[in-house]
Structure formats: C-alpha cells, structure tokens
GUNURO-559525 format. One record per residue (C-alpha): residue in one letter; x, y, z. Coordinates in steps of 0.1 Angstrom, whole numbers. Each point is the difference from the previous one (the first is absolute). Example, Ala and Ser with C-alpha at 12.3 -4.5 7.8 and 13.67 -1.06 7.14 Angstrom:
BEGIN
FIKOL   aa      px      py      pz
FIKOL    a     123     -45      78
FIKOL    s      14      34      -7
This chain:
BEGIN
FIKOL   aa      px      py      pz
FIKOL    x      48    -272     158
FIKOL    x      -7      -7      37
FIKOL    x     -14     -31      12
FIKOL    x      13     -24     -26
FIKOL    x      -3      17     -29
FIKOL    x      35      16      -9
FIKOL    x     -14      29     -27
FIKOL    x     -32      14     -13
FIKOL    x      -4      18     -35
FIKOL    x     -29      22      -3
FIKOL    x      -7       8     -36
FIKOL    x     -19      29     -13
FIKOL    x     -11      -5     -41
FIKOL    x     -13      21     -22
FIKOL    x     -14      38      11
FIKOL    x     -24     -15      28
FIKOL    x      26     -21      17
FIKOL    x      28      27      -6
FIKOL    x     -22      25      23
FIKOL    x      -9     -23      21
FIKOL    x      37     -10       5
FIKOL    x      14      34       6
FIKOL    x     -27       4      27
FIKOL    x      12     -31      21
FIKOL    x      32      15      -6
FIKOL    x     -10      30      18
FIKOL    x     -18     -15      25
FIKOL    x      32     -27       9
FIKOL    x      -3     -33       8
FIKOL    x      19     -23      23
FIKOL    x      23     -30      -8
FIKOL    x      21     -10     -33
FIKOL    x     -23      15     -26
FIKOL    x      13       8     -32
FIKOL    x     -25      25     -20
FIKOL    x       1       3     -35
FIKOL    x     -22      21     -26
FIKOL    x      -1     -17     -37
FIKOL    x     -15      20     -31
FIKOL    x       2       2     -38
FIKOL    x      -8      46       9
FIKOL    x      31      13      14
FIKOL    x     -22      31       6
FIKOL    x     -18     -19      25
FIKOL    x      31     -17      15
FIKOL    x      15      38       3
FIKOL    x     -30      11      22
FIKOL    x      10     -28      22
FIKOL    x      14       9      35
FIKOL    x      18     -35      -4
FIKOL    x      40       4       1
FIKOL    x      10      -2     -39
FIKOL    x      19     -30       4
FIKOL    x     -33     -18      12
FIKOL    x     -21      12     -31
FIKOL    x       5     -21     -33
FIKOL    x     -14      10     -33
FIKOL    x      -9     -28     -18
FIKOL    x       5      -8     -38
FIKOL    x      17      29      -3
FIKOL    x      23      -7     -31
FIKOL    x     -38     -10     -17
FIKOL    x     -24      27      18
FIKOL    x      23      30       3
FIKOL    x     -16       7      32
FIKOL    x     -31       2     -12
FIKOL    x     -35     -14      23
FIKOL    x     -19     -33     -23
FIKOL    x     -32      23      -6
FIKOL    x     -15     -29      14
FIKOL    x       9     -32     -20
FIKOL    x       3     -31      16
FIKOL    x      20     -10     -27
FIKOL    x      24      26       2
FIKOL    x       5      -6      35
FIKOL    x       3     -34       0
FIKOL    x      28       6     -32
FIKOL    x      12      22      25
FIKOL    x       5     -17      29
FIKOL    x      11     -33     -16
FIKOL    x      30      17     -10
FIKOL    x       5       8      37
FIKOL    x       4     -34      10
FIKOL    x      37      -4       4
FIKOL    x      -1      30      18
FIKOL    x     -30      -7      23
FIKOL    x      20     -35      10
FIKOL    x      31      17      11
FIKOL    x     -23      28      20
FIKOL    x     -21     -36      22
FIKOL    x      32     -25      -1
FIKOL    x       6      12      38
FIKOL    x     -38       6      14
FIKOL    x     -24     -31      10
FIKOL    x     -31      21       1
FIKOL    x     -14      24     -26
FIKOL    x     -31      20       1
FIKOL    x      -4      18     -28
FIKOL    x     -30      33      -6
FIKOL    x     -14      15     -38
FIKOL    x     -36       6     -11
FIKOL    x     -15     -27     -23
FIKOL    x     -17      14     -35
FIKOL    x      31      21     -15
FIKOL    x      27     -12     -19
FIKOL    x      34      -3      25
FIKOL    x     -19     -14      30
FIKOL    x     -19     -19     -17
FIKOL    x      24     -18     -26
FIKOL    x      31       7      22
FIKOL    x     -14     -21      30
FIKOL    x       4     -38     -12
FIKOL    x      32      11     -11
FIKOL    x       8       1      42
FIKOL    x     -21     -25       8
FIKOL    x      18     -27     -27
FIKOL    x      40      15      18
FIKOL    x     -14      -8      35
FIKOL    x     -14     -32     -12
FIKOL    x      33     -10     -17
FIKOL    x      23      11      35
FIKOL    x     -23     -14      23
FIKOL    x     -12      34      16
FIKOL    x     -33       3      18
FIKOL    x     -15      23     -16
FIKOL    x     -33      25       7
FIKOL    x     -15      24     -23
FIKOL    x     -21      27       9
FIKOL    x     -21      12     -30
FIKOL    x     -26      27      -3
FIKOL    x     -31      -4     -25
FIKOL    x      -9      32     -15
FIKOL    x     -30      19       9
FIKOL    x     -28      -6     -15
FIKOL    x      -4      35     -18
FIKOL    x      30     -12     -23
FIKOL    x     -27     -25     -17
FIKOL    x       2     -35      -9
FIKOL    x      23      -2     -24
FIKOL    x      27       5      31
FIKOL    x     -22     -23      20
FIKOL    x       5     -31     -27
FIKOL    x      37      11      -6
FIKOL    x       6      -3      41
FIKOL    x     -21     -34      -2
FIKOL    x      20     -12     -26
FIKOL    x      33       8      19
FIKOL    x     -13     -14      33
FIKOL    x      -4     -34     -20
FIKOL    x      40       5     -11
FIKOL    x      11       6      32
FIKOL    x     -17     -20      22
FIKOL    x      18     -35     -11
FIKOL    x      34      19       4
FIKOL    x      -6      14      37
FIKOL    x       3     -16      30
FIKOL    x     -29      28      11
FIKOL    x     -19      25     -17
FIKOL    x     -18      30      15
FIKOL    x     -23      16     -22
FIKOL    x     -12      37      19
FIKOL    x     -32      17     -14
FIKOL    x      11      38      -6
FIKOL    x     -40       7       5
FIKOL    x       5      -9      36
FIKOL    x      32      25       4
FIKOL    x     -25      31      -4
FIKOL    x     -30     -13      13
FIKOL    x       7      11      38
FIKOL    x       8      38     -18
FIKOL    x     -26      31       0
FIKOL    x     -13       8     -34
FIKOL    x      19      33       0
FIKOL    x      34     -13       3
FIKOL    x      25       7     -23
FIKOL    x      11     -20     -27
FIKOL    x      34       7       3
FIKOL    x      -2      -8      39
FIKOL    x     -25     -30      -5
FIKOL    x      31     -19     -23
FIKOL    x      25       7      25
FIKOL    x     -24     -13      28
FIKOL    x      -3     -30     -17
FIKOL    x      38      -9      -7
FIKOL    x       1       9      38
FIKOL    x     -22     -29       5
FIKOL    x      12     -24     -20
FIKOL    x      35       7      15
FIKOL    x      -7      -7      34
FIKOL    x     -22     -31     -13
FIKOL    x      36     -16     -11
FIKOL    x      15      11      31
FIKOL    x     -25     -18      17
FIKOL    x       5     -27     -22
FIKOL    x      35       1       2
FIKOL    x       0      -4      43
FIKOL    x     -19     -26      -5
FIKOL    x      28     -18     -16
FIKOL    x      23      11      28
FIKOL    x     -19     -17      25
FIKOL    x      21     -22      28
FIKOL    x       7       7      36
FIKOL    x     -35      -2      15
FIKOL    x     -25     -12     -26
FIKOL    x      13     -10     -34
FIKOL    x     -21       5     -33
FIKOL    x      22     -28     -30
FIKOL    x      -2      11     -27
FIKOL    x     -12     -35     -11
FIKOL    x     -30       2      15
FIKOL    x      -8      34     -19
FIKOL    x       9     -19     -33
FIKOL    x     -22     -27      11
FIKOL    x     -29      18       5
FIKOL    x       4      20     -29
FIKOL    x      25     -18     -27
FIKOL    x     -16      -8     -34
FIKOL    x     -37       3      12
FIKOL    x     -19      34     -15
FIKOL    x     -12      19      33
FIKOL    x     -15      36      10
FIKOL    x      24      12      28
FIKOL    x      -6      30      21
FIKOL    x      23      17      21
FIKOL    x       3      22      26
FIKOL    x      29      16      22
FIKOL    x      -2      24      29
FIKOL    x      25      12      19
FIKOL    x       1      22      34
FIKOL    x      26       9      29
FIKOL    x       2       6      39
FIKOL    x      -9      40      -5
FIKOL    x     -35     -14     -15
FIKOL    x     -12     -15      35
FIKOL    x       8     -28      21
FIKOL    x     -24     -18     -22
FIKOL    x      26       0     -33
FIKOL    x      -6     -34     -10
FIKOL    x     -37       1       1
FIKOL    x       4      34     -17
FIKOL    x      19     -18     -33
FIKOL    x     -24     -25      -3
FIKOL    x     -26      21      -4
FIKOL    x      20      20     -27
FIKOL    x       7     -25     -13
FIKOL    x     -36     -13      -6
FIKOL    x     -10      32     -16
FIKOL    x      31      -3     -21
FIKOL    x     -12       9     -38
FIKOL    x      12     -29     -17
FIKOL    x     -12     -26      28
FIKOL    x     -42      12     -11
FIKOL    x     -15      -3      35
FIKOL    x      -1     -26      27
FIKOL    x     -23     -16     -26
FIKOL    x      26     -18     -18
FIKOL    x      15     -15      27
FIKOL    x     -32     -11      15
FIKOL    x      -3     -21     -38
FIKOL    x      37     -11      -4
FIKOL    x       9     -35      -6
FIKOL    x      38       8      16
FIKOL    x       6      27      21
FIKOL    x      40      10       6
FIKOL    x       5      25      27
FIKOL    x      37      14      17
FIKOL    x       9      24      28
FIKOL    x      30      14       0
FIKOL    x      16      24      29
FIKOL    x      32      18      17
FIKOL    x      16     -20      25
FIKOL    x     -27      16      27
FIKOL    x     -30     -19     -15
FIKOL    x     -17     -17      31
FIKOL    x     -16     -37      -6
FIKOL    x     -32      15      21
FIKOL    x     -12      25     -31
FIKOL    x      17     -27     -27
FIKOL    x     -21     -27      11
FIKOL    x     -31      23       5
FIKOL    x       3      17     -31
FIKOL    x       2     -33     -22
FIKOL    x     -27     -14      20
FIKOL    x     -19      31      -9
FIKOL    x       5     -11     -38
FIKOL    x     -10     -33       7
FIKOL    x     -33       9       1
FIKOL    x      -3      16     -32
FIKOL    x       9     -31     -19
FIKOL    x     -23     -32      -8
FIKOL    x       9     -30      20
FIKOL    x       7     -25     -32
FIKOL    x      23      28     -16
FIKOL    x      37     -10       2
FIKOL    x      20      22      23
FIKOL    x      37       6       1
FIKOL    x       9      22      28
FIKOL    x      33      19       7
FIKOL    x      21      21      21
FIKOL    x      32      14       3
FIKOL    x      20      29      16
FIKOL    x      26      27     -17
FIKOL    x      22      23      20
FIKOL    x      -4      27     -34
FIKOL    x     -39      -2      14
FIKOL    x       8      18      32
FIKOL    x     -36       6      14
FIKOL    x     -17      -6     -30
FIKOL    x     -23     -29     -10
FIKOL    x     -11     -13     -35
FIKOL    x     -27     -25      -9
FIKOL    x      -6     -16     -35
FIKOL    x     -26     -23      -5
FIKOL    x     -13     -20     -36
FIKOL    x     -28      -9      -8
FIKOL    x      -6     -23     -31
FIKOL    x     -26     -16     -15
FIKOL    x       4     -25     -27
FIKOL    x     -14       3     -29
FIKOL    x     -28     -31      -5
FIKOL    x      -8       4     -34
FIKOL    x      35     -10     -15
FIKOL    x      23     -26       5
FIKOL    x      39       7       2
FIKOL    x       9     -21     -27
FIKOL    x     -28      21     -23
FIKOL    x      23      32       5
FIKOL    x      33     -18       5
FIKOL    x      -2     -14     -40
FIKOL    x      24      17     -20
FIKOL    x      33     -14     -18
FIKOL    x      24       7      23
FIKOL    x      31       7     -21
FIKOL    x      26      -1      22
FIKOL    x       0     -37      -2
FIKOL    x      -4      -3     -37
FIKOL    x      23     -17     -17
FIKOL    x      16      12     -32
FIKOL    x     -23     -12     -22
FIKOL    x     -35     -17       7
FIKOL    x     -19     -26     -25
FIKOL    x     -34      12       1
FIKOL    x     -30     -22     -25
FIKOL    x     -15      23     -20
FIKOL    x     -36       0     -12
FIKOL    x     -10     -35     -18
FIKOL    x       1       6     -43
FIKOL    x     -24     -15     -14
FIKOL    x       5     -11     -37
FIKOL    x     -21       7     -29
FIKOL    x      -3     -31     -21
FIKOL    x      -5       2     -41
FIKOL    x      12     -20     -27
FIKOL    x      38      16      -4
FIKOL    x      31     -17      19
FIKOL    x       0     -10      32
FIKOL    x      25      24      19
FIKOL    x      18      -6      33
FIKOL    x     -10      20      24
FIKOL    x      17      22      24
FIKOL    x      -3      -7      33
FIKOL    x     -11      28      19
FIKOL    x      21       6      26
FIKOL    x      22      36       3
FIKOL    x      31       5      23
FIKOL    x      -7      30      19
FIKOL    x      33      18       8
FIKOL    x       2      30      19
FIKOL    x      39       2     -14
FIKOL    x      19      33      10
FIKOL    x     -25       5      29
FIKOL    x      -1     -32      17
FIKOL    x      17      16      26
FIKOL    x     -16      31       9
FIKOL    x     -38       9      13
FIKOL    x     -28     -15     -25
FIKOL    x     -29      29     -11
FIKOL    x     -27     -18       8
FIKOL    x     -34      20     -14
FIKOL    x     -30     -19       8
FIKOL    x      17     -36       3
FIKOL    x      24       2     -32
FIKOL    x      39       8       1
FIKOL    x       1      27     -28
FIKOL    x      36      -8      -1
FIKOL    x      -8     -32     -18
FIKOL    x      -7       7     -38
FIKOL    x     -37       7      -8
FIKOL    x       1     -24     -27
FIKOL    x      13     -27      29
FIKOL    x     -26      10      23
FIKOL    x     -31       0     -26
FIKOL    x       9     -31      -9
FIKOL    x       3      11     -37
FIKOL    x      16     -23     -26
FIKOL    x      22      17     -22
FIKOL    x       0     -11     -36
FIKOL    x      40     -11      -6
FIKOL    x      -6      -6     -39
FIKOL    x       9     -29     -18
C-alpha cells in the first residue's frame, strides 16, 4: 500500500460483507488491496463476482457449504477453525478493514475470530459492521449488542452503520430488490472512503493513529458521509462533493456533525486538484463542525483519480453513558493460560453430632484441554467449551 503502508486486505464476511465485497470489486480501487469474500454458504460465495481464488468457504469439512442459519455459535465454531488459515491470508498486510452485518451467525461470531489474528500479527485493523434494521426486531438488536461488546476489545476500530439510515434517503415505492443493492452500494463506497483515508500522504496526511485514538476502545455513534464528483460536473467539483457528501445516507444530515465530539474529514483528487477549491472546500466544512470537536483533516492526490475528486468525512460521538472498560470486560482467552485456579463459591458446613469430616476445599481447575488453542464460544460471558459442571461450580460427589 502507498504511502507507507506496503498492503491492504479488505475482507468481506458473511452474506452482507460478501456483497458488499464484490461491489468494491466492481467498482476498483487503487493501491495494493487484496479483497477477499469469507462464508460458511458457498451459494452465496458463487454469486460473488470475486475471482474464485479470492472467495474462501469457511468450515467446509464441518458445514458442507452450508450458511449458519444465524447462530453465533456456529459461526464462531466456524471461524475458529479458520484461524490458521486466516493468519497465513494477514502475515504480509499491515492494515485490515474488514465489512459483515452484526445480528446473524457468520458475521457476527466469525468477527473476533479476525479481530484476535490481527491482534496476535500486529495488524491495524478496522471493521465496518452494519446493525440490522430495525424491522428484524430485537432479538437481532441484543444479538448485534452482544457482538459489539466481543469485538470491540479485539479492534483497533469499530464502525457500527445503522441499515435504517441506508433507505432512509429512498422513495417509499422503491424496490426491494433495488433498495438492498443501494445499500451495499453505500456501504461500499463508505469503506473506500475509509480506506483513502488510510492512504493519506503527499499533501495532508490522515495516521492512522489518530483515527485509533479517537475512536480505539471507547463506544461511540459515528456517522459517515462520502461524495464524490469530477471536472464534467462544473468548475465547482469540490464544492459539488461536499455537498454530496453531506446528504450522504449514512452521514444523517449536517446535524450530526454540527453535534460531533471528533470530526475526521479527507479530500482526495487526480493530480489536477488546485489548492484554491481544496482549501475553499475544507474551509467550507469547517463551518459545519463545533469548535471544541476534535478535527483531523486530510488530503492527498492519485493519478487513478484523473479529474475526479472524493471527500469522506466522520463524524462521531461518544457514547456518555458507558465507560470503555464497562464494554471491554470479557475473558479474553487468547492470553489464558492452560489451566486457571478459580475459588469457587464458600461451603458452608452443617454441624450435628456425627464425625467431624475434613473438608474439601473448594477450589476447581478449570481446563479448557483440547481447545486451549482455538477460538473460546463465549455465550453471555461463559466459554461453553469449559464443562458445565466446571462452569456451575457443581461439586461432583466422587464416593467414598
């Protein structure tokens, strides 16, 4: 990848992040990328217009190809099987940004699985994760929450995008079928955004540290919007793209970044792009956000942009109410040892007239034996793979 970073993989999972995939495939997309589409369906992967040799059908020898029917736990079974192959498929990149819908089974349970490799290699790492619309009810809504709370200790950044948003800006009559490719449309070009961002250098560089910074380990409401234009538009293309990119879906009106706690904004052009309508334009956003909002600006020019010009802009803000280490708590198994003295709930003695017995102290040595080294299935703060018995602390009689 250009600009110091030597390669960028750009991961689609589940069905969501598989369509989205194949349209940024379609779409193309400058510098070392390497695209990928994981999935547990190989009927979804075959719908693909990915090259074969960039589609992987995960857990195959376990799901025969078949989709998780939404279980969290069969996807994160799934994709902890994966993981050997998921390392050799990073060892070469330094930034991963990876797509899927929160509230099924593969996205959802598949994610950490990523997350933990990227961790372990040292990748920066981005996910861009859609919730599901509210229509699907709230048992999807808790099961996104609840995978939100996995991931978010693993990631260096997390991007959570509301579906809702996607077809709010479409008329009533649309058609379904046309509204779902719309909105994989949108979330596409909301990574490519993303992903020039991270290119940043010769004029204006965006680090990637100072996205992690802003957004690493805290919970926080982002909003983004991109809008792009070219030279046939006007001579006013840069003015032109920010105000796409204000009425982008997913951004929600200039609203949000008039309330954003950190505001990140890039420009991005062919080598024609004139510092006159650069500064004005980014001048022109200044306006929109608040004055104590933390602003990271960027801009950068690409032959492959010819005449056209692209601006991205975040806005996030952080979410008051909860405190990082609140949603970070979880037993992060990765660093686990093989086995893990835990004290177990105090026994309290019944006293009567018979012997006095020695007691056993209650203490249990929680193994997590043949899968110590593969991806714990964590349901509501337990590792299933540990024995129920272990895990409920309950004393089994041995006999005398």
């Amino acid at each position: 990848m250009e600009n110091g970073c030597k390669k960028t993989t750009i991961i689609g999972l589940g069905r969501s992040g598989v369509k989205v995939i194949g349209k940024l495939h379609e779409a193309g997309l400058p510098g070392s990328i390497n695209l990928l589409a994981f999935d547990t369906d190989e009927a979804t992967l075959n719908a693909s217009p990915l090259p074969d040799e960039n589609k992987i059908t995960a857990d195959e020898k376990w799901r025969n190809g078949a989709g998780t029917g939404g279980d969290v736990v069969k996807g994160q079974r799934s994709m902890a099987r994966e993981r050997g192959r998921i390392e050799e498929l990073l060892k070469d990149s330094d930034l991963l940004i990876l797509t899927g819908g929160l509230g099924g089974g593969t996205g959802t349970g598949g994610a950490p699985a990523f997350a933990g490799v990227a961790k372990k290699l040292k990748i920066n790492s981005i996910f861009v994760m859609t919730m599901p619309f509210s229509m699907e009810g709230h048992s999807k809504r808790r099961i996104a929450e609840d995978g939100i709370r996995e991931l978010l200790p693993l990631a260096d950044v997390l991007l959570c995008l509301p579906n809702d948003l996607l077809f709010s800006c479409l008329p009533g009559d649309t058609h379904v079928e046309e509204a779902f490719v719309k909105a994989d449309l949108e979330v596409a070009r909301t990574i490519r955004g993303i992903y020039e961002m991270m290119r940043q250098g010769n004029l204006l560089p965006t680090d990637f540290a100072d996205l992690k910074d802003i957004l690493s380990k805290k919970k926080s409401f982002c909003s983004i919007g991109v809008g792009t234009a070219s030279a046939s538009d006007g001579l006013n293309r840069c003015h032109l793209a920010l105000e796409r990119m204000l009425d982008s879906p997913l951004l929600g009106g200039t609203t949000k970044i008039n309330e954003a706690d950190a505001v990140i904004i890039s420009l991005t052009g062919g080598s024609d792009l004139k510092i006159d309508e650069t500064r004005k334009a980014l001048d022109a956003f200044q306006k929109f956000a608040p004055e104590n909002a933390r602003t990271v600006i960027g801009a950068n020019t690409d032959p492959m942009y010819n005449e056209d010009v692209q601006i991205t802009a975040i806005a996030v803000n952080f979410d008051k109410s909860k405190t990082s280490e609140s949603l970070g708590a979880r037993n992060d198994s990765f660093g686990l040892e093989q086995s893990t003295i835990i004290p177990q709930k105090r026994i309290q003695p019944e006293l009567d007239s018979g012997d006095l017995e020695q007691g056993e102290l209650p203490l249990q040595n929680l193994s997590r034996g043949i899968f110590l080294n593969s991806m714990p299935v964590n349901i509501n703060g337990e590792d299933l793979d540990i024995p129920t018995f272990q895990r409920k602390m309950i004393i089994i009689d041995k006999g005398k």
